[in-house]
N, C-alpha and C positions, 0 to 999 in steps of 0.2 A: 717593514713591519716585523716587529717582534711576533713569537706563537700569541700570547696573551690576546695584539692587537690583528694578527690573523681571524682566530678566533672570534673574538669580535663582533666583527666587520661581517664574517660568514652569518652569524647569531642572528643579527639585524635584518639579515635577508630570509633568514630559513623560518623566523618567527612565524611568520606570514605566508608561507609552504609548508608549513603539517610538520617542519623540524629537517626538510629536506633543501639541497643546493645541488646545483649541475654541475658538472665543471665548466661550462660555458662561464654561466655564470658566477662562480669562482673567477674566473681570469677577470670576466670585468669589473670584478670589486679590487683586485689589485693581488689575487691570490692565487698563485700559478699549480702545477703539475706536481710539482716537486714536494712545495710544503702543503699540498693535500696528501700527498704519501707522508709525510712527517708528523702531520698530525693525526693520519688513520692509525700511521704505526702507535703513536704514543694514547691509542685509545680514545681519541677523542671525537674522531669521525668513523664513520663505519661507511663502507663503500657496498650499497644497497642493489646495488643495479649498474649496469653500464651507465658511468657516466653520472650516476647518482651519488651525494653521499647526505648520511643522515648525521645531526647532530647528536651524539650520546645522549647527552645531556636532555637531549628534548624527549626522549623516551619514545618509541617506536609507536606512531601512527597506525590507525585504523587505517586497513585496505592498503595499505602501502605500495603494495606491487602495481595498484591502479593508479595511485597516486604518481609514482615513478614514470610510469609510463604517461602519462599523458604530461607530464614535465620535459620528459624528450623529445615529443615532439615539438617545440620551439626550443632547443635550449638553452640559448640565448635570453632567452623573455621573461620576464620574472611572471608568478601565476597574473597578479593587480594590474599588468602589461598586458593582457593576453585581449582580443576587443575578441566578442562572440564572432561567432561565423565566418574569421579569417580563414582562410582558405589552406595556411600550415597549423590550424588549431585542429580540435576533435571534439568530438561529443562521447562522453562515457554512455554506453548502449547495451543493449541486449541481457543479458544473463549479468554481466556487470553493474548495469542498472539496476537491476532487481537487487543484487545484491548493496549495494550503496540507498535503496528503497526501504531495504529488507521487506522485500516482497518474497512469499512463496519458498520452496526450496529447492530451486532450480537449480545444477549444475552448473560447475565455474570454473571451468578450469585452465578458463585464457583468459588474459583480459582483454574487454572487447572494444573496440572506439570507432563510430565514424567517425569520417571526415571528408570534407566536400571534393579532395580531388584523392586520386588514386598515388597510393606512396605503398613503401616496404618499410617493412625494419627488420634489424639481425634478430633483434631477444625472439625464444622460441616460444614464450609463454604470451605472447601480445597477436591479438589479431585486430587488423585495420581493414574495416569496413569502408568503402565507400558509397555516398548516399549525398544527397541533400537533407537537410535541418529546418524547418520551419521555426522562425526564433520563437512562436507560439508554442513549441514541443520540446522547447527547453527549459528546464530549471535549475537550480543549485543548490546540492547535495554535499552539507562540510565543504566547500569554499570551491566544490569542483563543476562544471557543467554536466551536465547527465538528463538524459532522457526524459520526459515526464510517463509518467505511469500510463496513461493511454498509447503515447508513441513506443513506449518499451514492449507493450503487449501487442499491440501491430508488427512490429516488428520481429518478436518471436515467431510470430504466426506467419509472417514471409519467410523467415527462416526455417521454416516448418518443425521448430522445436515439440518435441513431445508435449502431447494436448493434455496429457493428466496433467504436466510440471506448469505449464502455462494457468489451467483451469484453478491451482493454488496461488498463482499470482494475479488471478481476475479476483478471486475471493479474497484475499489477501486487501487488495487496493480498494474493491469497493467497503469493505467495512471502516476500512479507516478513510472514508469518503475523497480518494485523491482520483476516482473517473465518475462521471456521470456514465450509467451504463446505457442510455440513449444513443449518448454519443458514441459510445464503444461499439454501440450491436451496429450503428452505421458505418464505422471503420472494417468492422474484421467479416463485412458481408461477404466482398470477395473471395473469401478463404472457407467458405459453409462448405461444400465437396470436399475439400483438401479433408477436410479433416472427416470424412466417412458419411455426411449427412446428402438430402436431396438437394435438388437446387431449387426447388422451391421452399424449402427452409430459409428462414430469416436468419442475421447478424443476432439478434435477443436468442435464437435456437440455436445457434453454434455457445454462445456466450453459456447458459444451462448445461448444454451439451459437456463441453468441455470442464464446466462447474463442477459436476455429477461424476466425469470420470475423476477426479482428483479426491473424490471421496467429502466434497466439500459442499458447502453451501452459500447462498448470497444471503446479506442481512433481509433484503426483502423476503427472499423465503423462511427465513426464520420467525420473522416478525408476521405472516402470515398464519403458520402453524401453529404458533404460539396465542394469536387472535384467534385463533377457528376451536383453540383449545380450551381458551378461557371463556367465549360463548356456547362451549355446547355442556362449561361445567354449570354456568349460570342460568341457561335454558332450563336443563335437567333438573334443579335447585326450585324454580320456577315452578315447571311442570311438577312436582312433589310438593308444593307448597303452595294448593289454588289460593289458599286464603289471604296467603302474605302476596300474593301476584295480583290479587283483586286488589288490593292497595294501592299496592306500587303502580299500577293501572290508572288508578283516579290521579297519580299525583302526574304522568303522562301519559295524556289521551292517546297518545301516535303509539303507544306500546302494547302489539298484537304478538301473541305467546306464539300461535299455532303459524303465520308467519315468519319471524322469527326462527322456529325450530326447522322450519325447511330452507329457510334461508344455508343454519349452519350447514342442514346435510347437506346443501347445494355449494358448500365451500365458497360463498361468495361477501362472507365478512371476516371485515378485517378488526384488528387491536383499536377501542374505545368507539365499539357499534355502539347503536341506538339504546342498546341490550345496558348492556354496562355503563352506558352514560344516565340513562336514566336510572337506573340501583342507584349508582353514583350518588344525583342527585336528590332522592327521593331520602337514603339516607344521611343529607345533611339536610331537606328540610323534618322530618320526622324521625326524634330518638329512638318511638316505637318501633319505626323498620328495622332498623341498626341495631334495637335489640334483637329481633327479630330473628335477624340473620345470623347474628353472634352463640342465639340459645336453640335454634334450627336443630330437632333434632334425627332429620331428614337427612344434615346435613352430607351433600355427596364431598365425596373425598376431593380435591381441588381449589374447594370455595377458599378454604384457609389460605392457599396459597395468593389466593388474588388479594389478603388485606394485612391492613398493619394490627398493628396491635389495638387501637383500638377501634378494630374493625371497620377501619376505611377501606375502600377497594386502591390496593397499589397503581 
């Protein structure tokens, strides 16, 4: 083969690996030692990693260094070759995971992989975990296997990764909804002492725990504060406004002010209570309320925030 039909032939296989080839696999396309050196010299491959080379042309891959490395371990195998849970495959994990997640901002400074039996490699930058895989705690991240966001966070915590960098990557996963945190508080029970608490502390109380020291919060607690915030603007609104609450009263019976207002201080309502459901509704059946509340001139500071412009509640 001519360079051109070198080329090629490499092109057709790296398409489909993020722009990267082995030399293993070089040799079984028909493209030896030699004219990989002949074509790194003449710039057209770039030798990325022992044993790796990246096509120019395909422009340098995200994550590459993880990419490479979990290409070594079969090198022979093309990625589309590789069957999950093969015993010389891997799982990209830990702090690596997170990063291919973009969860949190956890430290990275190896890249990390299980894999089901115990192996070495030379590169000083790669650490190889050994572990079992449940293929339920696998998924695929840009074309690579990787951890799923409940097994990555498990797994931190057996590693006893710092509980601030972890409590970013719980906060992290749960707002872009990739754990149930039921499931979660059930996983990382084991691990409540490790990290400074009782043992009679629950998995949900390490999961806060470790939330709180990251300087972070879970959407449920957001969505909490933010409900407890918007009923004690509309209680108060209420309470300053007996006339327009005897209204809104008649329009639902079940709606008790004095109720209600101990409810909030008791912090036990959440976003679209009985409170604001019924405003809600009271101002689309009756314009007079909706004026009402629009020409309020009572009105507490907040109310504006819960409606649109033409004073529906958001």
């Amino acid at each position: 083969m001519d360079r051109a039909e070198q080329l090629a032939v490499l092109s057709g296989a790296a398409a489909d690996q993020w722009g990267l080839v082995t030399t293993a696999q070089a040799k079984e396309l028909g493209v030896g030692a030699v004219q990989l050196l002949r074509l790194t010299e003449s710039g057209l491959l770039e030798n990325v990693s022992r044993g790796v080379y990246l096509l120019v042309a395909a422009g340098v891959p995200r994550h590459q260094d993880i990419k490479a490395a979990w290409l070594r371990l079969m090198p022979k195998t093309f990625a589309w070759d590789r069957p999950a849970g093969h015993q010389d495959s891997g799982v990209v994990s830990h702090a690596s995971a997170c990063l291919l997640h973009e969860l949190g901002d956890i430290p990275a400074p190896e890249v990390e992989i299980t894999v089901p039996r115990r192996r070495t490699t030379a590169e000083p930058f790669v650490r190889l975990r050994t572990g079992a895989i449940d293929p339920s705690d696998i998924t695929v991240v840009d074309g690579l296997p990787v951890t799923t966001a409940l097994r990555t966070i498990t797994d931190l915590l057996q590693a006893r990764a710092d509980g601030g960098h972890i409590g970013g990557v719980i906060a992290a996963a749960e707002r872009r909804d990739l754990i149930a945190l039921d499931d979660l508080a059930e996983r990382v029970g084991p691990y409540v002492r490790r990290y400074g608490l009782k043992g009679a502390d629950t998995g949900r109380d390490l999961i806060d725990h470790l939330v709180a020291q990251a300087g972070e919060s879970l959407r449920r607690q957001e969505i909490e504060r933010a409900g407890l915030r918007w009923l004690d603007v509309a209680v108060r609104f209420l309470e300053g406004n007996p006339d327009f609450a005897a209204n809104l009263a008649r329009h639902d019976r079940s709606l008790r002010i004095p109720q209600l207002s101990e409810a909030a201080r008791g912090m036990r309502i959440l976003p679209k209570s009985a409170l604001l459901t019924a405003l809600q509704r009271s101002m689309e059946l009756n314009p007079d309320i909706a004026q009402a509340v629009r020409n309020a001139k009572t009105l507490p500071s907040g109310i504006p925030e819960l409606m649109d412009d033409e004073g529906e509640l958001d």
